[in-house]
C-alpha positions as CSV (number, residue, x, y, z in Angstrom):
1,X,36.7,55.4,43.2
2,X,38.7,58.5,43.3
3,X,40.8,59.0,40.1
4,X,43.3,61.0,41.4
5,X,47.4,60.1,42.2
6,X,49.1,61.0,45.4
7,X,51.7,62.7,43.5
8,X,49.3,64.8,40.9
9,X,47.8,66.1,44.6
10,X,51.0,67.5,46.0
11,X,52.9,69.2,43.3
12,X,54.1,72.5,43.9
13,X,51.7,74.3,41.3
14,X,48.9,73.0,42.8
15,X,50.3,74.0,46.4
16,X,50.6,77.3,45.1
17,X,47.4,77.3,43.6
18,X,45.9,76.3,46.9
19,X,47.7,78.9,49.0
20,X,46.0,81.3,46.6
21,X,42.5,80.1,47.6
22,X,43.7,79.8,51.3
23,X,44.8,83.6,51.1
24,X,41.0,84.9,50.6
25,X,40.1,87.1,53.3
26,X,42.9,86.2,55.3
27,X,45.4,88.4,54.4
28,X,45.3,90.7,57.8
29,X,45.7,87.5,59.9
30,X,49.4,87.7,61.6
31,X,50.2,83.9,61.0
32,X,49.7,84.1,57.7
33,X,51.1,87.7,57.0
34,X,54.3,85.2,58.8
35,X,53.6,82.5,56.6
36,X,54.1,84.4,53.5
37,X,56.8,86.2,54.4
38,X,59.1,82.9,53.7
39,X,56.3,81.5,51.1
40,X,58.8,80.1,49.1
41,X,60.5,77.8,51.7
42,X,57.4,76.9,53.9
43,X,55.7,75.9,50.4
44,X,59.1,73.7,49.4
45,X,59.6,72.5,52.7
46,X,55.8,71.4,52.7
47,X,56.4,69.8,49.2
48,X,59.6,67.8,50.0
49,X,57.5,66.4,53.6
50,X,54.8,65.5,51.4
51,X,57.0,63.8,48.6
52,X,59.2,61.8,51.2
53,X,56.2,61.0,53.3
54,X,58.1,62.6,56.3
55,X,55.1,65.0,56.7
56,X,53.9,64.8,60.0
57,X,50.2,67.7,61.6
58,X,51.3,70.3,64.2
59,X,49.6,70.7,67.4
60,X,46.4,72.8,67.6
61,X,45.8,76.0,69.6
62,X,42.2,76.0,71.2
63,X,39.1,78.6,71.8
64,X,36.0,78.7,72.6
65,X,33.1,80.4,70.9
66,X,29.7,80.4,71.2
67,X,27.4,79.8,68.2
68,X,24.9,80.2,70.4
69,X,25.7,77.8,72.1
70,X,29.7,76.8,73.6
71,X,31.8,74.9,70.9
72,X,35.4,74.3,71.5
73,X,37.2,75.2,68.3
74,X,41.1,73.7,67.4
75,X,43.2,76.0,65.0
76,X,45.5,74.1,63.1
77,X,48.6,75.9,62.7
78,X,49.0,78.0,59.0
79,X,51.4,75.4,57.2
80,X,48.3,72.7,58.4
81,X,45.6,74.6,57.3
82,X,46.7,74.4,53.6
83,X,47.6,70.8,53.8
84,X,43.4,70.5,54.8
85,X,42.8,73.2,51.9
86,X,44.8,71.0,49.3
87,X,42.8,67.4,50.6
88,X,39.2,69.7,50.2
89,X,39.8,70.8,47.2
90,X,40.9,67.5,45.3
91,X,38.2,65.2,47.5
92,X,34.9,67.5,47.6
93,X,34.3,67.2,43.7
94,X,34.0,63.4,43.6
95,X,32.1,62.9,47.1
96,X,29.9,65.3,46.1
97,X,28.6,63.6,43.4
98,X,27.7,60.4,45.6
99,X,26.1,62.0,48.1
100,X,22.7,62.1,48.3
101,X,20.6,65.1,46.9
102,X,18.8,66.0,50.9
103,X,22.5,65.8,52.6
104,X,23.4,70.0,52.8
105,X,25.5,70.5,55.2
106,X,29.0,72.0,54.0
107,X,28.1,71.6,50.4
108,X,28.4,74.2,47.2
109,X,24.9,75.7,46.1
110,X,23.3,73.4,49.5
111,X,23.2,75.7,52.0
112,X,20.8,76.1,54.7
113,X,17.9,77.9,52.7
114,X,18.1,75.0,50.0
115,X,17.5,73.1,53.1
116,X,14.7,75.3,54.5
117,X,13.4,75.2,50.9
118,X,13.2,71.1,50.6
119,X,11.5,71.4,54.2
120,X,8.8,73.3,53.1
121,X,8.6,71.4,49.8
122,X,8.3,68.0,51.5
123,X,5.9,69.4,54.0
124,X,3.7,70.3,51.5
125,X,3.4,67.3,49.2
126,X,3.7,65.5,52.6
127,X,0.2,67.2,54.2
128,X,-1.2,67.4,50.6
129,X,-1.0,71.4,50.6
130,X,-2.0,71.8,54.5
131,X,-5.4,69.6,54.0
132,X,-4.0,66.4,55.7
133,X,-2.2,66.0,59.1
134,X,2.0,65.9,58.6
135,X,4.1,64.5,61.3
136,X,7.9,65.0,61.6
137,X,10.4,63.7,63.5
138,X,13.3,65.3,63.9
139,X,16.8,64.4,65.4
140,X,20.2,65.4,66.6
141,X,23.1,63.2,66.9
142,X,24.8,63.5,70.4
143,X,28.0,65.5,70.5
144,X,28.6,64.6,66.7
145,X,32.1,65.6,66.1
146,X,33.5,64.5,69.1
147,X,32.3,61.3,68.9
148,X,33.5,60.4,65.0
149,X,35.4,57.2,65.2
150,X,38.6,57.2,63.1
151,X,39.1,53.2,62.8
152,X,35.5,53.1,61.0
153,X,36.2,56.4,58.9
154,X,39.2,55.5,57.8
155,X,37.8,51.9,56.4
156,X,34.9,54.2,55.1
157,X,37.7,56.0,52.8
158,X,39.4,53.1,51.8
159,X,36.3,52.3,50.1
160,X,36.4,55.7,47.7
161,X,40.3,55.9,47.8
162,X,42.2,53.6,45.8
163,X,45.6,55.4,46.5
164,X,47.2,53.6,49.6
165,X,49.4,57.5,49.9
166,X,46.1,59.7,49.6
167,X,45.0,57.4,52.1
168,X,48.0,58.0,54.3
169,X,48.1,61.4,54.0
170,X,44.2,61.8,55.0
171,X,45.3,59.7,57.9
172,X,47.7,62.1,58.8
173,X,44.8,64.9,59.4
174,X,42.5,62.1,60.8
175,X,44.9,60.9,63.6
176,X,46.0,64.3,63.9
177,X,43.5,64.9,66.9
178,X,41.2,63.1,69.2
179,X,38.9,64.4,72.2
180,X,37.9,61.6,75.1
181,X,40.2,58.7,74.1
182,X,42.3,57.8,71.1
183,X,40.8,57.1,67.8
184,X,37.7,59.2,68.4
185,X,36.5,62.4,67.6
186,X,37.0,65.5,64.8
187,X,38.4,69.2,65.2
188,X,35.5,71.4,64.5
189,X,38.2,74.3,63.3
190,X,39.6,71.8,60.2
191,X,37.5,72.7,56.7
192,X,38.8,68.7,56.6
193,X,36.2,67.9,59.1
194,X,33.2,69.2,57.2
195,X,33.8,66.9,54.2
196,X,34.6,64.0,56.0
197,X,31.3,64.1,59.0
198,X,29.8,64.1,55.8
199,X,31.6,61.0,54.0
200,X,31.4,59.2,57.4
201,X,26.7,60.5,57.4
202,X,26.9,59.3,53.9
203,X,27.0,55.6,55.8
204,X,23.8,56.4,57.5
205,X,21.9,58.8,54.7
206,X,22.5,55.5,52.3
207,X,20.7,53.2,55.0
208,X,17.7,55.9,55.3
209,X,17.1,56.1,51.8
210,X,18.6,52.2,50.2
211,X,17.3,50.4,53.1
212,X,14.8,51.9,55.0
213,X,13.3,53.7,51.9
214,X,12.4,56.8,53.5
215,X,11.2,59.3,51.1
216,X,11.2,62.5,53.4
217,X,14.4,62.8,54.7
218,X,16.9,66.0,55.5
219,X,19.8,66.1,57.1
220,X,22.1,68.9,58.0
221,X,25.2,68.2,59.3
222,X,24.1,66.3,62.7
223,X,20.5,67.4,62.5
224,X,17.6,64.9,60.3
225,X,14.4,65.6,59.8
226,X,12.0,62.5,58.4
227,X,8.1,63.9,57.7
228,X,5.7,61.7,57.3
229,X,1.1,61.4,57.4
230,X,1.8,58.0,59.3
231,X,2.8,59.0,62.9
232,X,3.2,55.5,64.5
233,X,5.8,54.8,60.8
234,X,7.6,57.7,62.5
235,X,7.5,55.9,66.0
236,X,8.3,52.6,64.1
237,X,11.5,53.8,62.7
238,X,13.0,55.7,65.7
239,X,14.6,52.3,67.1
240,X,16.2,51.3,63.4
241,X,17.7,54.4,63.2
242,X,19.1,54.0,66.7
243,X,20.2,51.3,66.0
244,X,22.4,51.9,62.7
245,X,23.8,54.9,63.8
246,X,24.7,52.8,67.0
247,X,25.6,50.0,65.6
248,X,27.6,50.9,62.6
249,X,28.8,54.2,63.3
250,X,29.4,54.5,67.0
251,X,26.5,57.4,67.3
252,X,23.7,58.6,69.7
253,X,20.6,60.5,69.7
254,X,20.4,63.2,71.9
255,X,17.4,61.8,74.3
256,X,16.6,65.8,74.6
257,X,16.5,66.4,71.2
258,X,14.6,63.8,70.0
259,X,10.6,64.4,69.0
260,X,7.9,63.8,66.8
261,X,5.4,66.5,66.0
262,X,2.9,67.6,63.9
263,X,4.0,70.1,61.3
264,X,0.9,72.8,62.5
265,X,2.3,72.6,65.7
266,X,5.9,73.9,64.7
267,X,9.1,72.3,64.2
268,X,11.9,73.5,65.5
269,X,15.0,72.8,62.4
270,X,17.7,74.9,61.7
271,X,17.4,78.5,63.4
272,X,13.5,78.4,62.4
273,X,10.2,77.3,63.7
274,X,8.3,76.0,60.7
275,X,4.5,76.4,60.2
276,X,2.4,75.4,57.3
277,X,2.1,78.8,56.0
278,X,5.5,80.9,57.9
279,X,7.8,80.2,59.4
280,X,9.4,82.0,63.0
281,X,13.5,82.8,63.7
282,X,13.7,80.8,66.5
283,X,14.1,82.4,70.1
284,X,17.8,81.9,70.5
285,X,18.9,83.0,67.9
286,X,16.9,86.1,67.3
287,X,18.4,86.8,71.2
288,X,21.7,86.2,69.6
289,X,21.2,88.4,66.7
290,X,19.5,91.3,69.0
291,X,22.9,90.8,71.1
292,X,25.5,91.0,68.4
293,X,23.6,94.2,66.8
294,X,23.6,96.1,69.8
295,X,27.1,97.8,69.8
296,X,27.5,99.2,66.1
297,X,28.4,96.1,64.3
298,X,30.3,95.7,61.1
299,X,28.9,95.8,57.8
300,X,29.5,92.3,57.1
301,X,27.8,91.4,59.9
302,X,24.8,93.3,59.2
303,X,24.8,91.6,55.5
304,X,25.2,88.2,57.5
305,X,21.6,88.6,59.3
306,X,19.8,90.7,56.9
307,X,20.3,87.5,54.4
308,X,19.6,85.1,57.4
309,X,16.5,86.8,58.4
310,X,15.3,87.2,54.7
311,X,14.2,83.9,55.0
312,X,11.5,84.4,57.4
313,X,9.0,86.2,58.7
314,X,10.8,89.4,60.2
315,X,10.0,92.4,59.3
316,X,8.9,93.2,63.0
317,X,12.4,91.8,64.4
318,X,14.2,93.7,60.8
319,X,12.1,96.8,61.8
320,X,13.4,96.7,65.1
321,X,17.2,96.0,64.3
322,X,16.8,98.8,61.6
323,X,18.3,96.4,59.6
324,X,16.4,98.0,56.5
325,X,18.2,101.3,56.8
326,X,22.0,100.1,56.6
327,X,23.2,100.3,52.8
């Protein structure tokens, strides 16, 4: 259970201390140059909501990006954003420590190299150093934030969260937003989101590894990979994974997404094609990166890809970008 108070969450030091963190590499943005221009009152007035229980989320503006593909993004507003800031940095430390060690999605020191990393691991001990066949399945969960549903979140929490007033002001963010219908669905713009998708997967990574007792198991975010020397174990427990994430968690499979492979043949997970001795940016994205390089981009950018493509084999593509020359 979570140790913390309601009341040791929302003092005013520790408001302030989050606004400090919240600042980082936002200080050009014009809400919050607005924000901080009364800092003082927004922080008290946010306080004295908080302390009376009077608080209540703002609207959210919308945009669309494309990552490469379309995603619909909701902004919270400034006085919002360090509300979710405040729940992230109290929460994260203790559901961190129960989550399972192959969950790396949104997660300090698990980012998607560890992830890569682990694949490659498992892969090997899997096909016994490329001298035995390996099989993998791998999965995506249908339009995964939009289809989180709150009423089975929320009774997921009250399982970690003794504090009926954590738990109300969590609800707060929670009920905050919905997509199709009431009750259902996640803002992909809220840093909130990315810890709870990941205290709502905890459901399903505890059934895969407790109940199912698969050894070889990923996931990231909405994507799972399971590898395996046993092809028709793979075909076995399609159905019981199916069924849980059904079942228990209100979830689909993406029916396009869905396959099982061998691991010589590639496997398409996170950005990469994955071989037994490389492993190939895949198609998209290197279209993606060609696009965003063309017109002189920044220098953060440049950093961004040069680190992404490090973990591959490149050098044509790097030779191409002239990636190597920027300093």
């Amino acid at each position: 259970m979570l140790a913390h108070t309601y009341n040791s969450i929302i003092r005013i030091e520790n408001l302030l201390l989050t606004w400090e963190k919240f600042l980082r590499r936002k200080r050009s943005k014009k809400d919050v140059i607005r924000f901080q221009a009364e800092l003082t009152t927004n922080i008290v007035s946010l306080y004295r909501d908080l302390k009376n229980k009077t608080y209540v989320h703002g609207t959210y503006s919308a945009f669309n990006v494309s990552d490469p593909k379309p995603r619909n993004i909701h902004k919270a507003t400034v006085r919002d954003r360090v509300l979710h800031h405040l729940i992230y940095k109290e929460l994260y430390p203790h559901f961190h420590t129960i989550f399972i060690y192959d969950s790396y999605s949104c997660r300090r020191k698990k980012g998607t190299h560890r992830a890569l990393d682990r694949f490659r691991d498992f892969a090997r001990k899997v096909s016994q150093n490329h001298t035995q066949k390996c099989f993998v399945i791998k999965c995506d969960i249908k339009k995964f934030f939009a289809n989180i549903d709150h009423g089975v979140l929320v009774k997921i929490l009250e399982r970690h969260i003794a504090d009926p007033d954590i738990r109300w002001l969590i609800n707060q963010v929670i009920l905050s937003f919905h997509t199709t219908a009431p009750g259902v669905g996640l803002p992909l713009g809220n840093l909130t989101s990315q810890l709870l998708v990941n205290v709502y997967m905890h459901e399903f990574d505890m059934h895969v590894k407790q109940e199912l007792r698969v050894k070889y198991y990923i996931r990231y975010a909405d994507d799972f990979v399971i590898l395996s020397r046993d092809q028709k174990y793979l075909q076995d427990i399609l159905p019981k994974l199916q069924t849980f994430l059904k079942e228990k968690l209100g979830l689909t499979l993406h029916e396009n997404k869905v396959y099982i492979k061998t691991y010589a043949s590639g496997v398409d997970f996170l950005d990469w094609v994955h071989f037994p001795y490389h492993r190939q940016i895949r198609t998209t994205t290197k279209r993606k990166i060609v696009r965003m390089m063309k017109w002189y981009p920044k220098r953060e950018t440049i950093s961004s890809y040069r680190g992404l493509l490090g973990h591959g084999d490149t050098h044509t593509l790097q030779r191409h970008l002239n990636i190597t020359s920027y300093t």
